[in-house]
CHARMM internal coordinates of N, CA and C (Angstrom, degrees):
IC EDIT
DIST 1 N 1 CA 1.4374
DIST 1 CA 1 C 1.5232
ANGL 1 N 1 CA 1 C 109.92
DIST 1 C 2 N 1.4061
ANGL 1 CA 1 C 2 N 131.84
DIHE 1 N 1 CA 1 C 2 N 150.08
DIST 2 N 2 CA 1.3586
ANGL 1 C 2 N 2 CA 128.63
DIHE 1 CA 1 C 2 N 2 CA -156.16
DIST 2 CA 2 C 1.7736
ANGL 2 N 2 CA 2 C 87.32
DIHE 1 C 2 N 2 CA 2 C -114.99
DIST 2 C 3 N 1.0886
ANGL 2 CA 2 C 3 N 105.56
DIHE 2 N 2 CA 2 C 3 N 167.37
DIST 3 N 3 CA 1.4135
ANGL 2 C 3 N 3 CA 120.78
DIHE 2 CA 2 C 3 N 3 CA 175.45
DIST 3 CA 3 C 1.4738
ANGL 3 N 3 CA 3 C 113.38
DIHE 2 C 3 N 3 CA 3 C -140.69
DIST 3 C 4 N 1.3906
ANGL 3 CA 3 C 4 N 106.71
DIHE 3 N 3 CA 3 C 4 N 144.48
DIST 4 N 4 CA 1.3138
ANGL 3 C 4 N 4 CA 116.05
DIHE 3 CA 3 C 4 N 4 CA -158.25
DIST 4 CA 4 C 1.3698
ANGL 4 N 4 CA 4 C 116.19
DIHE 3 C 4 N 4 CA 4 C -51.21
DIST 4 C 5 N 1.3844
ANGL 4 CA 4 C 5 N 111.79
DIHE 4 N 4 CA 4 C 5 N -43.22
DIST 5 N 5 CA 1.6057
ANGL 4 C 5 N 5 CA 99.60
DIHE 4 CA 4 C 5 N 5 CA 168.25
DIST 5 CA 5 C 1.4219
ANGL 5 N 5 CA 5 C 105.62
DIHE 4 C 5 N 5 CA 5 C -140.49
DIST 5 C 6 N 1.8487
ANGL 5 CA 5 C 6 N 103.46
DIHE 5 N 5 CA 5 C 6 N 152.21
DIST 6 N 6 CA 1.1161
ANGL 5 C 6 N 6 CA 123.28
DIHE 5 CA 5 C 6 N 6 CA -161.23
DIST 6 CA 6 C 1.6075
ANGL 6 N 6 CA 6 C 112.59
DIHE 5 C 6 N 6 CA 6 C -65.96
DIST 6 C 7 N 1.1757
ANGL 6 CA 6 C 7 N 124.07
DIHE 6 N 6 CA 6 C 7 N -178.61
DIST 7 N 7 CA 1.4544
ANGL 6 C 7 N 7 CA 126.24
DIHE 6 CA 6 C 7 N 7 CA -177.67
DIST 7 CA 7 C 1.1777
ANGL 7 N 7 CA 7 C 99.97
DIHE 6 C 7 N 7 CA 7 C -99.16
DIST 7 C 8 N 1.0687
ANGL 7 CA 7 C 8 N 103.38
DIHE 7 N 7 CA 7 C 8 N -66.53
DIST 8 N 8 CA 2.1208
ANGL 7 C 8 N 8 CA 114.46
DIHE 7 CA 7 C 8 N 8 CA 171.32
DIST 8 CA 8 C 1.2842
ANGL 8 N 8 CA 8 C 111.93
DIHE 7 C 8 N 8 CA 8 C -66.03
DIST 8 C 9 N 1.3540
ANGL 8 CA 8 C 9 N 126.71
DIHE 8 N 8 CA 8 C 9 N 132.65
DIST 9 N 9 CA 1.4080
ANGL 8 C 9 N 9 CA 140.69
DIHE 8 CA 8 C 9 N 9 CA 147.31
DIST 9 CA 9 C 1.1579
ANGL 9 N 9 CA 9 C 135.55
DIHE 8 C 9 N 9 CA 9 C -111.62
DIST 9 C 10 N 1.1268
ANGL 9 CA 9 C 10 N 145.96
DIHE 9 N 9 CA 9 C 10 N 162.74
DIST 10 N 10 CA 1.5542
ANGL 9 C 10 N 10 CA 170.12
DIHE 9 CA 9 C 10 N 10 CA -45.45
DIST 10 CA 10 C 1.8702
ANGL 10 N 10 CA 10 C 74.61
DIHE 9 C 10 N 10 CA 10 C 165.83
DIST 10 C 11 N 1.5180
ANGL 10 CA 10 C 11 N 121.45
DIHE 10 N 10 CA 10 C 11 N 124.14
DIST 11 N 11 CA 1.2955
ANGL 10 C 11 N 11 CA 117.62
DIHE 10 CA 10 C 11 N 11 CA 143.16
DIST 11 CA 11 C 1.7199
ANGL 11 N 11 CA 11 C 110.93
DIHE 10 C 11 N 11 CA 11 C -135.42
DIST 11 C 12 N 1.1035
ANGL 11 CA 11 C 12 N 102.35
DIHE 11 N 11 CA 11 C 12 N 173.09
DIST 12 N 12 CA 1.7941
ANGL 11 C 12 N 12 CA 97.16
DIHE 11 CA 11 C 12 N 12 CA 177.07
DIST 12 CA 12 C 1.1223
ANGL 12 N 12 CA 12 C 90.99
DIHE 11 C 12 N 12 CA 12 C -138.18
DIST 12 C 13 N 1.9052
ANGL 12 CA 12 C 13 N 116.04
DIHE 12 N 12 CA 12 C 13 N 140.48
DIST 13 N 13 CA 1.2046
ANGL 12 C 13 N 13 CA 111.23
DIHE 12 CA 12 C 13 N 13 CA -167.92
DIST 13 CA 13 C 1.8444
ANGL 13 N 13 CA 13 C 94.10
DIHE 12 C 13 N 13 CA 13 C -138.00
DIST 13 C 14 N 1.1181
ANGL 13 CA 13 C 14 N 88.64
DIHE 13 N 13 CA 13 C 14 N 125.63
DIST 14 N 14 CA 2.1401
ANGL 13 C 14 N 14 CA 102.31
DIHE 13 CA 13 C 14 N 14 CA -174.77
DIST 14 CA 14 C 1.4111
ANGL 14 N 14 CA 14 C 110.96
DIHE 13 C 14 N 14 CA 14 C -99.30
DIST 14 C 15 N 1.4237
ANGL 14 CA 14 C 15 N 123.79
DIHE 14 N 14 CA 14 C 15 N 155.98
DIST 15 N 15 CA 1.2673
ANGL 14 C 15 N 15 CA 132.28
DIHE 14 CA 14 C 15 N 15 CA 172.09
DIST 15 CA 15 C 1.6322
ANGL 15 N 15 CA 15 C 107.96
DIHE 14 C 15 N 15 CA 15 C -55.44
DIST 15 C 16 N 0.9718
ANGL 15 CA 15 C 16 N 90.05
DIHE 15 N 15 CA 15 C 16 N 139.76
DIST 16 N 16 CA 1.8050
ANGL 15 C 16 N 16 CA 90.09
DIHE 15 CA 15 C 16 N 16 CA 169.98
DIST 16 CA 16 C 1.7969
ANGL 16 N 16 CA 16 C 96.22
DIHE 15 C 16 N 16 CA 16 C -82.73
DIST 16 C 17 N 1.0970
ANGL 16 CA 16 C 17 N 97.00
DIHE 16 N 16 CA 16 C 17 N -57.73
DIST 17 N 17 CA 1.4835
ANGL 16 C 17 N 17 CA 104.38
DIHE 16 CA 16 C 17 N 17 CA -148.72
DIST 17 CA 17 C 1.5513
ANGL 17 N 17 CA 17 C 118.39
DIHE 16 C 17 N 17 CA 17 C -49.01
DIST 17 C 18 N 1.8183
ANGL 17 CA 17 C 18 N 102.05
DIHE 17 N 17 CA 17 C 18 N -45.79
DIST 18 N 18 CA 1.6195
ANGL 17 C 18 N 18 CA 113.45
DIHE 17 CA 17 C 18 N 18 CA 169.23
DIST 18 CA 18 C 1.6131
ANGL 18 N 18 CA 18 C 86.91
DIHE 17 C 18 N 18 CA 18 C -56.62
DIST 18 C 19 N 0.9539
ANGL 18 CA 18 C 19 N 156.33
DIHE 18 N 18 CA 18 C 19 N -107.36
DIST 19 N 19 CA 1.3659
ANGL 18 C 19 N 19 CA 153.02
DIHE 18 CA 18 C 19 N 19 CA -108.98
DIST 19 CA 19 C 1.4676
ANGL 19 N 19 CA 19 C 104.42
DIHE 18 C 19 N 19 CA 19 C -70.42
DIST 19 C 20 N 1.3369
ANGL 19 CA 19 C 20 N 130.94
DIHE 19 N 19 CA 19 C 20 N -14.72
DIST 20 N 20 CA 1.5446
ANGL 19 C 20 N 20 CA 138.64
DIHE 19 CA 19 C 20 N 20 CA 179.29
DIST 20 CA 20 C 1.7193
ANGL 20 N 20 CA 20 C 99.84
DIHE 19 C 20 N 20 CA 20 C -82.23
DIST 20 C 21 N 1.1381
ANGL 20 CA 20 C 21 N 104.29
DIHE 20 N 20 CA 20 C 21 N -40.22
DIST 21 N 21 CA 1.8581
ANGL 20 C 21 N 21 CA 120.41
DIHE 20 CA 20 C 21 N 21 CA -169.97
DIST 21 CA 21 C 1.8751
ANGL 21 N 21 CA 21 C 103.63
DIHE 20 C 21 N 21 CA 21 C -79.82
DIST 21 C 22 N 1.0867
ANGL 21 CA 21 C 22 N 94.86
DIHE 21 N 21 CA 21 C 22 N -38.99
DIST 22 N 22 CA 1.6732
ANGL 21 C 22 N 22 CA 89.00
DIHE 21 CA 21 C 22 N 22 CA 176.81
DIST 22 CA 22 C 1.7547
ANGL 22 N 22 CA 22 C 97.22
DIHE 21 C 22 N 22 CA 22 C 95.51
DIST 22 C 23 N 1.3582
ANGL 22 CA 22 C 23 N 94.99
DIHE 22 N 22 CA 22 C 23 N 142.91
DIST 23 N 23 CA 1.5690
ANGL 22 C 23 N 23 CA 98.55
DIHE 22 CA 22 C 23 N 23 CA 177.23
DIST 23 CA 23 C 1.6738
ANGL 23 N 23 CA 23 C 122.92
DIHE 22 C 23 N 23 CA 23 C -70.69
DIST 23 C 24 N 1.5303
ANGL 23 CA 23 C 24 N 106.56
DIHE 23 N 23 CA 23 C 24 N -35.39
DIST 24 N 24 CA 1.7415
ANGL 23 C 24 N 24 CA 97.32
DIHE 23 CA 23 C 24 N 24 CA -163.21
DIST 24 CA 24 C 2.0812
ANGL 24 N 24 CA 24 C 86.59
DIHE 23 C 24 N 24 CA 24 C -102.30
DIST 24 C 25 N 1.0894
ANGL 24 CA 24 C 25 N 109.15
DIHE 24 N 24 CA 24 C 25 N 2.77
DIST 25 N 25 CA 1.8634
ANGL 24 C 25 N 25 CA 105.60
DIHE 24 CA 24 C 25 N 25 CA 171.35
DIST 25 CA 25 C 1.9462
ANGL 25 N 25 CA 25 C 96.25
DIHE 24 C 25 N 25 CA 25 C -33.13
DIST 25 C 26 N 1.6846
ANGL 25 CA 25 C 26 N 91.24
DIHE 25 N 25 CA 25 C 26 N -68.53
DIST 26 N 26 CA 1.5696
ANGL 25 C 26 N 26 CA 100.80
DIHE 25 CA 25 C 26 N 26 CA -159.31
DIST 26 CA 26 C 1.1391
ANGL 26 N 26 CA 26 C 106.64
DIHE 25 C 26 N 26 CA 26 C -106.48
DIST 26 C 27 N 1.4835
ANGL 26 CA 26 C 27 N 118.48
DIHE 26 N 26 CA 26 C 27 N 119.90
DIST 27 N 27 CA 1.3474
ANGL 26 C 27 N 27 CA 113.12
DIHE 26 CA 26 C 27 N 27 CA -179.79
DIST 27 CA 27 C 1.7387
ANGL 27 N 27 CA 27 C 111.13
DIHE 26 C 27 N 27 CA 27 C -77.57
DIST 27 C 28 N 1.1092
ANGL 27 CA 27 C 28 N 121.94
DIHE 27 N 27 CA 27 C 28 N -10.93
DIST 28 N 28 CA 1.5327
ANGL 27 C 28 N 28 CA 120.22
DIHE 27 CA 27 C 28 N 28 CA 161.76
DIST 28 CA 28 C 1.8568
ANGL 28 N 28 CA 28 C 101.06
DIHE 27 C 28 N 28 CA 28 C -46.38
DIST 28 C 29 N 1.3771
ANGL 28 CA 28 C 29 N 83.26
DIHE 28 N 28 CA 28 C 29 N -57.08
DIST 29 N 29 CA 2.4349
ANGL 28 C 29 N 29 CA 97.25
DIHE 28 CA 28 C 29 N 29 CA -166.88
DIST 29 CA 29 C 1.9899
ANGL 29 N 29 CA 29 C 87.64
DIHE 28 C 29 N 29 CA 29 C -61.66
DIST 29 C 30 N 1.5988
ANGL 29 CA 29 C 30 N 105.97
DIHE 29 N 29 CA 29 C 30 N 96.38
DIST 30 N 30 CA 1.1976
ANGL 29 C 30 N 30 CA 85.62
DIHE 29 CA 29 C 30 N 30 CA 143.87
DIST 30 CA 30 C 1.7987
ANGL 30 N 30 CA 30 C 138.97
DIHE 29 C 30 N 30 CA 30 C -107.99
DIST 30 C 31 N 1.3806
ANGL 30 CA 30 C 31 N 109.38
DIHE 30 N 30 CA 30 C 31 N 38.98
DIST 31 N 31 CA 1.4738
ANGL 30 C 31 N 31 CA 102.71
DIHE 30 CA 30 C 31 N 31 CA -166.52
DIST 31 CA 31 C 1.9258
ANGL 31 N 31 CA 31 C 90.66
DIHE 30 C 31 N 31 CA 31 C 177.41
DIST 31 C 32 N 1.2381
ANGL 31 CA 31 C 32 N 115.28
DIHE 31 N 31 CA 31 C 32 N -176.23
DIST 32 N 32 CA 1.2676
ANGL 31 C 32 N 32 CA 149.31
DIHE 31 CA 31 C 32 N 32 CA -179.82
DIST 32 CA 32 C 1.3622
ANGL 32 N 32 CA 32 C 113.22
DIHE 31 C 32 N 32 CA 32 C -111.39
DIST 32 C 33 N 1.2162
ANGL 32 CA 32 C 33 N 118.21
DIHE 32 N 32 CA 32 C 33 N 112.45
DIST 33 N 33 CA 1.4580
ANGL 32 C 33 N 33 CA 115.90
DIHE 32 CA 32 C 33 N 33 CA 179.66
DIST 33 CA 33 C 1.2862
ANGL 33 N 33 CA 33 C 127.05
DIHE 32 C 33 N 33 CA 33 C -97.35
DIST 33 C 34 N 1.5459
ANGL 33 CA 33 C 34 N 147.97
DIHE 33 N 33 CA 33 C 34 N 146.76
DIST 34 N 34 CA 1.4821
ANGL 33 C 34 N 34 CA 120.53
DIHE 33 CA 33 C 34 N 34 CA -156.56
DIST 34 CA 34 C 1.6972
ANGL 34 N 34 CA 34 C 87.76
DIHE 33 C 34 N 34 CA 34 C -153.70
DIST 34 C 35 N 1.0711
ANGL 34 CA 34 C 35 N 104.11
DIHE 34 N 34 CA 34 C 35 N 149.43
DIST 35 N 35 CA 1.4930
ANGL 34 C 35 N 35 CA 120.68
DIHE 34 CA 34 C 35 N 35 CA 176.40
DIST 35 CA 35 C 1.9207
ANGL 35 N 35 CA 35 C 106.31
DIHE 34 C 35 N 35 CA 35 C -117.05
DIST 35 C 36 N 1.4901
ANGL 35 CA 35 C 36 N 120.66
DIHE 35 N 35 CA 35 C 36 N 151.47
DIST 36 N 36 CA 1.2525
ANGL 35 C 36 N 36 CA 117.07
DIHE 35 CA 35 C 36 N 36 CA -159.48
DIST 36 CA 36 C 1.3537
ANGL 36 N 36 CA 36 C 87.27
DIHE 35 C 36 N 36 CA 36 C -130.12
DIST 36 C 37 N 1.3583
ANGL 36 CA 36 C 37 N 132.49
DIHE 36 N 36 CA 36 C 37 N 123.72
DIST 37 N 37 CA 1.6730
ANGL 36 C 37 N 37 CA 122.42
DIHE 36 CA 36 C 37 N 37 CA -175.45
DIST 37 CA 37 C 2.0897
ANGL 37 N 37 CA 37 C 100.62
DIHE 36 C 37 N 37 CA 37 C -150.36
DIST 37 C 38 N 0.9893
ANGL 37 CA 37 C 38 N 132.68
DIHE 37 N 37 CA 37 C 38 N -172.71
DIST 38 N 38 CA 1.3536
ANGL 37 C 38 N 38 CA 146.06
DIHE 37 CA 37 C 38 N 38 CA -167.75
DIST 38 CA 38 C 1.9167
ANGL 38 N 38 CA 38 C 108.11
DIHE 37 C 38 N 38 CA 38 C -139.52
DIST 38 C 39 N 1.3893
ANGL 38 CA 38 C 39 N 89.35
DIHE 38 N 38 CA 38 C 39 N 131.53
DIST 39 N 39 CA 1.8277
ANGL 38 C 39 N 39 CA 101.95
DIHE 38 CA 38 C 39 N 39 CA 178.16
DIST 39 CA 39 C 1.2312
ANGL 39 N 39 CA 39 C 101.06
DIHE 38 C 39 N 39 CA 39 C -125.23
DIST 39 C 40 N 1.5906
ANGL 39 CA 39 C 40 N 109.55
DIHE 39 N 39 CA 39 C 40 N 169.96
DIST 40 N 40 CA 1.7291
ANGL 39 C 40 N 40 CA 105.12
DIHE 39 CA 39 C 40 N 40 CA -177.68
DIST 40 CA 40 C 1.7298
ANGL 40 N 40 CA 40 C 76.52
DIHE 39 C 40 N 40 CA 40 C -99.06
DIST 40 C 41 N 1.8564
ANGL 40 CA 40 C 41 N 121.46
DIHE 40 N 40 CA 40 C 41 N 160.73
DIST 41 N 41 CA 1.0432
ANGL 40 C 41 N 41 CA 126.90
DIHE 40 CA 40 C 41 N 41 CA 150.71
DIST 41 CA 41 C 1.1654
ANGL 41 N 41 CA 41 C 127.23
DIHE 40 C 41 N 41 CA 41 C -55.09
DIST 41 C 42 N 1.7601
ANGL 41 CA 41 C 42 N 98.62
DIHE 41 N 41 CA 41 C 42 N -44.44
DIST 42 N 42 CA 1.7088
ANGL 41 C 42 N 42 CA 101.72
DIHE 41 CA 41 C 42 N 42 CA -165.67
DIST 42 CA 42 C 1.7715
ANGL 42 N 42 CA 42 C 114.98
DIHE 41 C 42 N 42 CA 42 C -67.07
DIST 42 C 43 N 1.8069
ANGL 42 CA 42 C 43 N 97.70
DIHE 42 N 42 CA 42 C 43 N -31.94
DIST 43 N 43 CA 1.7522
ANGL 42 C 43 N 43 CA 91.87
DIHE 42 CA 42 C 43 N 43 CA -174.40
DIST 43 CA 43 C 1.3445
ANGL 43 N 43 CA 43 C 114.12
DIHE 42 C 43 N 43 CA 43 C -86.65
DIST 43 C 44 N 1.4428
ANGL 43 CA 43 C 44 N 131.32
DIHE 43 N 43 CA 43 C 44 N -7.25
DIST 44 N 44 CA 1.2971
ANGL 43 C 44 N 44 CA 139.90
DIHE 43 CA 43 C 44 N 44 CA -153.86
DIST 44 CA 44 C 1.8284
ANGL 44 N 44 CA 44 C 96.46
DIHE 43 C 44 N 44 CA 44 C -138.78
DIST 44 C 45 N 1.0833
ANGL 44 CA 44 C 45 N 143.22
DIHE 44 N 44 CA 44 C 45 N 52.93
DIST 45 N 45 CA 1.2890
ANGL 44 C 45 N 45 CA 134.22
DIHE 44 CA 44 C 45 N 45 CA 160.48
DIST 45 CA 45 C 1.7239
ANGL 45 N 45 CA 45 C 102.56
DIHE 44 C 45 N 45 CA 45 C -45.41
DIST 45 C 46 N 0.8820
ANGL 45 CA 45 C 46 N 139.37
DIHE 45 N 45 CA 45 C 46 N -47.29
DIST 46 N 46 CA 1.5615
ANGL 45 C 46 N 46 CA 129.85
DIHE 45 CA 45 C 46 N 46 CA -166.78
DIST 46 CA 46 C 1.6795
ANGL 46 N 46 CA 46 C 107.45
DIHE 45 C 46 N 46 CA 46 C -73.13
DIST 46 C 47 N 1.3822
ANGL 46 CA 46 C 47 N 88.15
DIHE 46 N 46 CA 46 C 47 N -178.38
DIST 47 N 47 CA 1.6175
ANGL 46 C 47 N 47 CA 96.39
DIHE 46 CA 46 C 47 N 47 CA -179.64
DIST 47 CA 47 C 1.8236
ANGL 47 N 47 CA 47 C 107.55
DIHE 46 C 47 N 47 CA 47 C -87.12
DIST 47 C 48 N 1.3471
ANGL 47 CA 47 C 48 N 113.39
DIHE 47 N 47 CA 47 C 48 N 128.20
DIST 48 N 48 CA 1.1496
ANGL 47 C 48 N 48 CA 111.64
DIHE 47 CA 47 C 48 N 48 CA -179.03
DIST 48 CA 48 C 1.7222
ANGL 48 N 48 CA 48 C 117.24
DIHE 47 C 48 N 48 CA 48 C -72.15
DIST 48 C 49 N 1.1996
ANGL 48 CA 48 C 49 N 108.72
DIHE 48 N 48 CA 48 C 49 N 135.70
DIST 49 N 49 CA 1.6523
ANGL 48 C 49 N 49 CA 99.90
DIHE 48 CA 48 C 49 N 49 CA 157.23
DIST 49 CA 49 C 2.4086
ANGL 49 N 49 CA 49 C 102.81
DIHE 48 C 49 N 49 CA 49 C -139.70
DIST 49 C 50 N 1.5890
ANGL 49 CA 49 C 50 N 76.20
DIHE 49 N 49 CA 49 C 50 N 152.66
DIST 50 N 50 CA 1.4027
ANGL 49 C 50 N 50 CA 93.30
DIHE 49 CA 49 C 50 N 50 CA 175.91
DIST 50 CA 50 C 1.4877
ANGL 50 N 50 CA 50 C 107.34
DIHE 49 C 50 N 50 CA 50 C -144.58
DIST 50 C 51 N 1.4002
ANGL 50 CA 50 C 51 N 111.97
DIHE 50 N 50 CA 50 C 51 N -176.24
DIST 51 N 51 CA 1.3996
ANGL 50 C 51 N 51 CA 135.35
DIHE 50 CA 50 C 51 N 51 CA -160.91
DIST 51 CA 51 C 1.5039
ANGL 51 N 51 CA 51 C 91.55
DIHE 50 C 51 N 51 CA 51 C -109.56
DIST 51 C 52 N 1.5320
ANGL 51 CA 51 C 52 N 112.22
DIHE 51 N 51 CA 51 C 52 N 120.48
DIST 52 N 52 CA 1.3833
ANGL 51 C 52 N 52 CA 125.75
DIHE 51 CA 51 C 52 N 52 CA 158.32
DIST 52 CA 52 C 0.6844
ANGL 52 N 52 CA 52 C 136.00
DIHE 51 C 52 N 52 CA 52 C -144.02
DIST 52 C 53 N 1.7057
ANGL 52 CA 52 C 53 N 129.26
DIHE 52 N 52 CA 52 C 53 N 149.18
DIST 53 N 53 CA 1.9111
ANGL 52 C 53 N 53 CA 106.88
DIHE 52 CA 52 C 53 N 53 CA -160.19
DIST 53 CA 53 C 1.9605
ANGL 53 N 53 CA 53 C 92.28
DIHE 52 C 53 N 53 CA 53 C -81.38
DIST 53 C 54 N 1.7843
ANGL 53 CA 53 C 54 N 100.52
DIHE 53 N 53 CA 53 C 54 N 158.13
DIST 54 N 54 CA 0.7911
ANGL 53 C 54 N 54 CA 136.67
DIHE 53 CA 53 C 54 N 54 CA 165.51
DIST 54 CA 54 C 1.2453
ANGL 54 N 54 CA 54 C 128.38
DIHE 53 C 54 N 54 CA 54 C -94.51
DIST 54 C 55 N 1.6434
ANGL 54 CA 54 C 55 N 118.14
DIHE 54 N 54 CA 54 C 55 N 85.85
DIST 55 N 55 CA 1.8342
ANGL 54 C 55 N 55 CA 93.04
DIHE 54 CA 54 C 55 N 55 CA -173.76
DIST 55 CA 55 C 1.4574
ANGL 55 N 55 CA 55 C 110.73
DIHE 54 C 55 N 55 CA 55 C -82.88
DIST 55 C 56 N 1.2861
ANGL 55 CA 55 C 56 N 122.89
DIHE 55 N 55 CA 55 C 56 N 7.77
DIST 56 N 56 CA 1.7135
ANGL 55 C 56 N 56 CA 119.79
DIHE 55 CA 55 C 56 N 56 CA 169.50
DIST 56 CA 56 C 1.4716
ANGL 56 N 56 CA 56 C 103.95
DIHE 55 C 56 N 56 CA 56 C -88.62
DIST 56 C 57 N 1.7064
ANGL 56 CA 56 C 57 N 140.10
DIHE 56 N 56 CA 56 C 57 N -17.98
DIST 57 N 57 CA 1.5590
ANGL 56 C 57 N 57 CA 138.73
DIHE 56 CA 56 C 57 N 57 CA 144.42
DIST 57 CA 57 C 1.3439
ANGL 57 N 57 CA 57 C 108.67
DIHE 56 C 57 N 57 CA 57 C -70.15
DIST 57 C 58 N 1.3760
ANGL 57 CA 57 C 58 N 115.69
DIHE 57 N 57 CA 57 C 58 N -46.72
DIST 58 N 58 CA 1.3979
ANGL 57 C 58 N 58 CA 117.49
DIHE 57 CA 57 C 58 N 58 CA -166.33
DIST 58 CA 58 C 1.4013
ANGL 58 N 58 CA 58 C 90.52
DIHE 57 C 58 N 58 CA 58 C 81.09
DIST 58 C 59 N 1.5440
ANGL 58 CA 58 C 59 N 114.95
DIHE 58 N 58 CA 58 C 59 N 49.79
DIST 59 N 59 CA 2.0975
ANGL 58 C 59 N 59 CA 91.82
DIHE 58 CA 58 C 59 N 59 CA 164.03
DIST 59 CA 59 C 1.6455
ANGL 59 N 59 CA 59 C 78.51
DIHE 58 C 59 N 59 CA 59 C 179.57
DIST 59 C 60 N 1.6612
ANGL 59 CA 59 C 60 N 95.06
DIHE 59 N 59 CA 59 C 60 N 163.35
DIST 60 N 60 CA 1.3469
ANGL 59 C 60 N 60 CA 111.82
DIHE 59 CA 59 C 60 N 60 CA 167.56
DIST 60 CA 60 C 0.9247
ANGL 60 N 60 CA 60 C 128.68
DIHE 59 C 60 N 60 CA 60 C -52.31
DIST 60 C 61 N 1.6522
ANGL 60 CA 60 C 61 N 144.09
DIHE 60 N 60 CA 60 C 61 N 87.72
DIST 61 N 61 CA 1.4153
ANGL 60 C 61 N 61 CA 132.07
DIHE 60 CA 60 C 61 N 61 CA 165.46
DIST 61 CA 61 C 1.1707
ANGL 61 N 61 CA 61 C 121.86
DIHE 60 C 61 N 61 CA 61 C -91.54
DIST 61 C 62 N 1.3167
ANGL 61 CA 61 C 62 N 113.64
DIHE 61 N 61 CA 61 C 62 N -167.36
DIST 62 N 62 CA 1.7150
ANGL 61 C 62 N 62 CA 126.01
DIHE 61 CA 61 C 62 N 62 CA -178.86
DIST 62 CA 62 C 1.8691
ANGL 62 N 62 CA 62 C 112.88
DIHE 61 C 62 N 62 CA 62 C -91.34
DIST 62 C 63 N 0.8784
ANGL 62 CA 62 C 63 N 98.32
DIHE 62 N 62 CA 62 C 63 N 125.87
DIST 63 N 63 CA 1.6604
ANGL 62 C 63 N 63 CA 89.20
DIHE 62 CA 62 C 63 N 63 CA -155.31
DIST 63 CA 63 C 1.9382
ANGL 63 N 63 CA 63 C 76.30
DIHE 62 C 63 N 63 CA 63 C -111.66
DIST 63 C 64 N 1.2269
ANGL 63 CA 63 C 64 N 125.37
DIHE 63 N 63 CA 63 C 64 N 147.61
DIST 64 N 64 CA 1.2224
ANGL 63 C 64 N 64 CA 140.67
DIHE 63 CA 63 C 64 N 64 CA 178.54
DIST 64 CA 64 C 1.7952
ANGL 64 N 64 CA 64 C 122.33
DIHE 63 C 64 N 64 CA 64 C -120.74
DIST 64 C 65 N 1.1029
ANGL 64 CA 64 C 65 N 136.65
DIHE 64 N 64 CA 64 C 65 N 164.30
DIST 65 N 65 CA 1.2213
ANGL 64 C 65 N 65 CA 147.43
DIHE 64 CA 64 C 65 N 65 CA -160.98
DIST 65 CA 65 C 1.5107
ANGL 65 N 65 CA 65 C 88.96
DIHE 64 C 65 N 65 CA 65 C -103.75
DIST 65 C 66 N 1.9367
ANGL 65 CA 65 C 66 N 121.17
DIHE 65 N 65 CA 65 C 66 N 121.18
DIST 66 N 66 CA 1.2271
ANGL 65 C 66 N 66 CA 118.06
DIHE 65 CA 65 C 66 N 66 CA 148.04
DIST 66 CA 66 C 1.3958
ANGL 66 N 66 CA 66 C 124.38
DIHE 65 C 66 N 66 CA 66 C -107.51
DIST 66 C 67 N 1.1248
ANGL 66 CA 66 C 67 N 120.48
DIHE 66 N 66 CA 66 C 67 N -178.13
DIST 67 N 67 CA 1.6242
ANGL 66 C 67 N 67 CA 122.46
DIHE 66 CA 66 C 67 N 67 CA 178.32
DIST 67 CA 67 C 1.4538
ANGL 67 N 67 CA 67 C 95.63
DIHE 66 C 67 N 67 CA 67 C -75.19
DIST 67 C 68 N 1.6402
ANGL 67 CA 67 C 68 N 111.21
DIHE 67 N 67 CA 67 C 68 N 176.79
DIST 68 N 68 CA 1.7792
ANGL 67 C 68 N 68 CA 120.01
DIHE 67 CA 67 C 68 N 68 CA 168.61
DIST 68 CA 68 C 1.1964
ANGL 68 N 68 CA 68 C 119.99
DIHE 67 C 68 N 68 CA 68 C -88.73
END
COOR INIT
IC SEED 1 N 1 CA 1 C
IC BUILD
């Protein structure tokens, strides 16, 4: 039997750092980079953030949880 809403969801998770720097700052940075990954609700109520490389930094940043 299915239940109205799932345990796992759909998150999209963006650079912090490009979005602190501004897009046209660096003309190297052309864009916002975003990674698309799944959390359980129940263990993670908060907004997730992790470490992911950036190839618009070219380095590990803090990649953060946005809305859809």
């Amino acid at each position: 039997m299915a239940k109205g809403k799932d345990v796992r969801v759909t998150v999209i998770l963006q650079c912090t750092s490009c979005v602190r720097n501004g897009i046209n700052e660096n003309k190297a940075s052309m864009g916002i980079y975003r990674y698309i990954t799944q959390k359980n609700r129940h263990n993670t109520p908060n907004r997730l953030e992790l470490k992911k490389f950036c190839p618009y930094c070219h380095k590990h940043t803090l990649h953060g949880e946005i809305k859809k």
